[in-house]
N, CA, C and O of each residue as an XYZ file, in Angstrom:
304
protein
N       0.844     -1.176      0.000
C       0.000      0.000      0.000
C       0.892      1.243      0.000
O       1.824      1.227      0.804
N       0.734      2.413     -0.850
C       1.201      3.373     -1.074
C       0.276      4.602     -1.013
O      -0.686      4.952     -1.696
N       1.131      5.313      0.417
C       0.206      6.777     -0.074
C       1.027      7.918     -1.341
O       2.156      8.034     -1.818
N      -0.484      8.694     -1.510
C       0.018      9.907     -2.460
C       0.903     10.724     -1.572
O       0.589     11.174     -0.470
N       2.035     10.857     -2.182
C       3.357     11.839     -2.026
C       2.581     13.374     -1.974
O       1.925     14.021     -2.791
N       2.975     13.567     -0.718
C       2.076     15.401     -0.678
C       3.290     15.907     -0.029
O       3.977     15.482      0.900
N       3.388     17.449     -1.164
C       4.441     18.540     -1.024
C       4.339     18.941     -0.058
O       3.435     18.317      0.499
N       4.810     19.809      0.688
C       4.920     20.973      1.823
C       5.125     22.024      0.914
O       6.247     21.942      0.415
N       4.426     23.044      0.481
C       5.097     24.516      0.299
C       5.135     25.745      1.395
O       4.203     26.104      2.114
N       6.016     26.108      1.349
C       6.135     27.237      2.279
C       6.673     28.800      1.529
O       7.572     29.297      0.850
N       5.199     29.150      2.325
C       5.081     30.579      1.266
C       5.772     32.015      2.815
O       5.679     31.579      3.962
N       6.350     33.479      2.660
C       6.250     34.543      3.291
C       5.183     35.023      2.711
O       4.820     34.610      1.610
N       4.403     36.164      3.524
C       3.008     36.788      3.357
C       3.037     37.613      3.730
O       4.129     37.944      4.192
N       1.617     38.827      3.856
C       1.332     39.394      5.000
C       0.387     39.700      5.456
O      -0.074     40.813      5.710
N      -0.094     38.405      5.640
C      -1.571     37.851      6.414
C      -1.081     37.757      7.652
O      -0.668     36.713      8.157
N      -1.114     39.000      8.255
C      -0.828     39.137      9.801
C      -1.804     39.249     10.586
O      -1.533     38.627     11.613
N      -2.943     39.782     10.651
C      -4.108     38.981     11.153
C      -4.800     38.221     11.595
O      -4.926     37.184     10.943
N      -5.290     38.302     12.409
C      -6.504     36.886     12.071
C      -7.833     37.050     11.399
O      -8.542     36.093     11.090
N      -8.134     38.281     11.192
C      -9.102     38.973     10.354
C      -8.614     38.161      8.322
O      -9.070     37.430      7.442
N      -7.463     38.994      8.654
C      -6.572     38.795      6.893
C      -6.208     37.189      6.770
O      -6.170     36.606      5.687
N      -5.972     36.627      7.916
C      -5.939     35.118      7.868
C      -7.550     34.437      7.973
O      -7.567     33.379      7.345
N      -8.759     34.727      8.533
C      -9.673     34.542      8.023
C      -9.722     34.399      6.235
O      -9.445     33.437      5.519
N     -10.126     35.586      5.942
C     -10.263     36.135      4.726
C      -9.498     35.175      3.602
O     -10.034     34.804      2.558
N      -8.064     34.822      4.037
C      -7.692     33.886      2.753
C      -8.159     32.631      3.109
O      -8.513     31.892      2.190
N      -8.282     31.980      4.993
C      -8.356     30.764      4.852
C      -9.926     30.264      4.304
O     -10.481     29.190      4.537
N     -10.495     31.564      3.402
C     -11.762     30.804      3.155
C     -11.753     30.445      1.646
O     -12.682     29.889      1.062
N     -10.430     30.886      1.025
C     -10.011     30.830     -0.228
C      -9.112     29.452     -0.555
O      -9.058     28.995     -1.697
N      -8.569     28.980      0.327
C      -7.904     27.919      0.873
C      -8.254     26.743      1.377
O      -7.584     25.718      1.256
N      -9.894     26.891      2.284
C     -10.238     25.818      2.670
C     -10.962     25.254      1.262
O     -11.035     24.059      0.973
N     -11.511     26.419      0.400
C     -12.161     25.950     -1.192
C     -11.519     25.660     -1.708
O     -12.025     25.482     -2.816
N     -10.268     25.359     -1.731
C      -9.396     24.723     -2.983
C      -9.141     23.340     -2.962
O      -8.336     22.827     -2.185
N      -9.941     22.594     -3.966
C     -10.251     21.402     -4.162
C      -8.606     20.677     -3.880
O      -8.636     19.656     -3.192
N      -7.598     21.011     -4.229
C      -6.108     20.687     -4.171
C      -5.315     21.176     -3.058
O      -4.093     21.147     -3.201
N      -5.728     21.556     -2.132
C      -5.085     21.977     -1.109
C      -5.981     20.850      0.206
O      -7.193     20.740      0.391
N      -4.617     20.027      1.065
C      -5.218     18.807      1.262
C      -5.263     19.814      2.902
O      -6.124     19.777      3.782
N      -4.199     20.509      2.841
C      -4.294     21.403      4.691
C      -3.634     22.534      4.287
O      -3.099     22.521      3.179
N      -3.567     23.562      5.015
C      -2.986     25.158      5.236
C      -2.651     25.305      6.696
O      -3.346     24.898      7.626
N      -1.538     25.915      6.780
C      -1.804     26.893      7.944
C      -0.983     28.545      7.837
O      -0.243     28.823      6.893
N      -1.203     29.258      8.678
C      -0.031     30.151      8.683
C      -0.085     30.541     10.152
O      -0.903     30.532     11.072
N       1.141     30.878      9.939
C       1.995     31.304     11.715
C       2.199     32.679     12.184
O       3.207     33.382     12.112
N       1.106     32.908     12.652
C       0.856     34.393     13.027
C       1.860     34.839     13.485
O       2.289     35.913     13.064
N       2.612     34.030     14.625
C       3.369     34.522     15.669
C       4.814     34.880     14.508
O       5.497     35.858     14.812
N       5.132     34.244     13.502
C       6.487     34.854     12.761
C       6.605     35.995     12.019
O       5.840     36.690     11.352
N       7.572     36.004     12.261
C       8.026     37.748     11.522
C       7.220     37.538      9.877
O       6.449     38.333      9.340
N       7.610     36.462      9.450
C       7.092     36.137      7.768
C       6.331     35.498      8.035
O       6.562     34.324      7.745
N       5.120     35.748      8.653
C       3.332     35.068      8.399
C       3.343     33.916      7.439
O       2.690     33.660      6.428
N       4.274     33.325      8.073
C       4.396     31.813      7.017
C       3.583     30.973      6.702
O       3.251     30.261      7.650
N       2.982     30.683      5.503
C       1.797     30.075      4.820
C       2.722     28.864      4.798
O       3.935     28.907      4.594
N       1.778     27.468      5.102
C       2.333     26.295      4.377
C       1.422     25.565      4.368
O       0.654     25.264      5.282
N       1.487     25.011      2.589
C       0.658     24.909      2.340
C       0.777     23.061      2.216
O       1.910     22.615      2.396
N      -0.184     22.190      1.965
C       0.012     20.522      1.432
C      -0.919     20.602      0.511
O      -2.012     21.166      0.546
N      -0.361     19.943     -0.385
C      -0.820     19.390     -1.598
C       0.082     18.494     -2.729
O       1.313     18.532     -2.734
N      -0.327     18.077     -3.220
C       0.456     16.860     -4.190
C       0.541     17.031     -5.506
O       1.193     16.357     -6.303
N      -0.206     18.045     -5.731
C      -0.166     18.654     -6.827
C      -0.181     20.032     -7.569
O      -0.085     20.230     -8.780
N      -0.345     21.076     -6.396
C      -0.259     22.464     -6.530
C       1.683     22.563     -6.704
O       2.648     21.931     -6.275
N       1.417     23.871     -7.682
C       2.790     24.226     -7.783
C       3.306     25.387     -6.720
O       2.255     25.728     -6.179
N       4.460     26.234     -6.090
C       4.168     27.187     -5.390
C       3.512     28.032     -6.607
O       2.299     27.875     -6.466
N       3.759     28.910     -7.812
C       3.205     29.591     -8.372
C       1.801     29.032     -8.465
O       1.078     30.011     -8.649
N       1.075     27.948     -8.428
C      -0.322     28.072     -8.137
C      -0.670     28.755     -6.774
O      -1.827     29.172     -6.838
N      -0.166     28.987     -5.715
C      -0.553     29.215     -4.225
C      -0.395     30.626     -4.359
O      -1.270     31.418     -4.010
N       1.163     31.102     -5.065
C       1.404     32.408     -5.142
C       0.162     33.513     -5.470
O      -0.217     34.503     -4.845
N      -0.400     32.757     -7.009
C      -1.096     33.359     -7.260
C      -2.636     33.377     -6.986
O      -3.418     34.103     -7.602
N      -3.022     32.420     -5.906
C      -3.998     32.282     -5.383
C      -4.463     33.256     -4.142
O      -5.532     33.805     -3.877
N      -2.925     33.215     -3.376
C      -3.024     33.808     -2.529
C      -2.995     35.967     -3.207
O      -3.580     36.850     -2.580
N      -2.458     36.133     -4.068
C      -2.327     37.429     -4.841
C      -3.510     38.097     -5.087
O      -3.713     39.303     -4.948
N      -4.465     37.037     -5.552
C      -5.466     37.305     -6.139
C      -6.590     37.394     -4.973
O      -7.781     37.534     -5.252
N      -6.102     37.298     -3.620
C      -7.136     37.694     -2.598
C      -6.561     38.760     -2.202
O      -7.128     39.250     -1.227
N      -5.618     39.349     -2.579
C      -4.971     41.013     -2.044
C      -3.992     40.871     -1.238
O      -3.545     41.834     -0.615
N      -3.423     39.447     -1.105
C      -2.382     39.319     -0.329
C      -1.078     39.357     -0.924
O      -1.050     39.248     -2.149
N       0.331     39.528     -0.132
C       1.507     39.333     -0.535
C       1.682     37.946     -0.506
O       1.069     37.253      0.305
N       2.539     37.437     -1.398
C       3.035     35.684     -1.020
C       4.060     35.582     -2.164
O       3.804     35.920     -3.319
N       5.733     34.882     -1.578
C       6.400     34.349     -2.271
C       6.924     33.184     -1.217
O       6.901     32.889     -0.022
N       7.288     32.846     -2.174
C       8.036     31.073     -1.862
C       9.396     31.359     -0.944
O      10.336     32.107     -1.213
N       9.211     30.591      0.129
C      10.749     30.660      1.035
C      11.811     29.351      0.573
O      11.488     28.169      0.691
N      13.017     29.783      0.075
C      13.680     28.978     -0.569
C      14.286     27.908      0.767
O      14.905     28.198      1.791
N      13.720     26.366      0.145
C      14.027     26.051      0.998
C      15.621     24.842      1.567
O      15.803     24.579      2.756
């Protein structure tokens, strides 16, 4: 038995909030390809990380963009 291989991406933001972290995680919990989210209020870089097995970071980037947020990929 084999599970599906699921990425970790880890995005910086600035969904510093919990208002602005509301607001995307309702964009996030709808994404048929996103298996979990979280982000870490408490860090300097409101670190998004995201699971999925098949999202690219430029899919998240621009998911997250397109709700008015900042987001790039932390090299890891």
């Amino acid at each position: 038995m084999c599970d599906q291989i699921k990425n970790i991406l880890i995005f910086k933001t600035d969904i510093a909030t919990a208002e602005a972290r509301h607001s995307a995680g309702k964009i996030l919990d709808a994404h048929m390809l996103i298996q979990d989210w979280n982000i870490d209020l408490d860090d300097e870089d409101y670190v998004l990380r995201v699971i999925s097995s098949e999202l690219t970071p430029q899919d998240v980037i621009l998911t997250i963009n397109n709700c008015g947020f900042f987001c790039e990929e932390l090299a890891g």
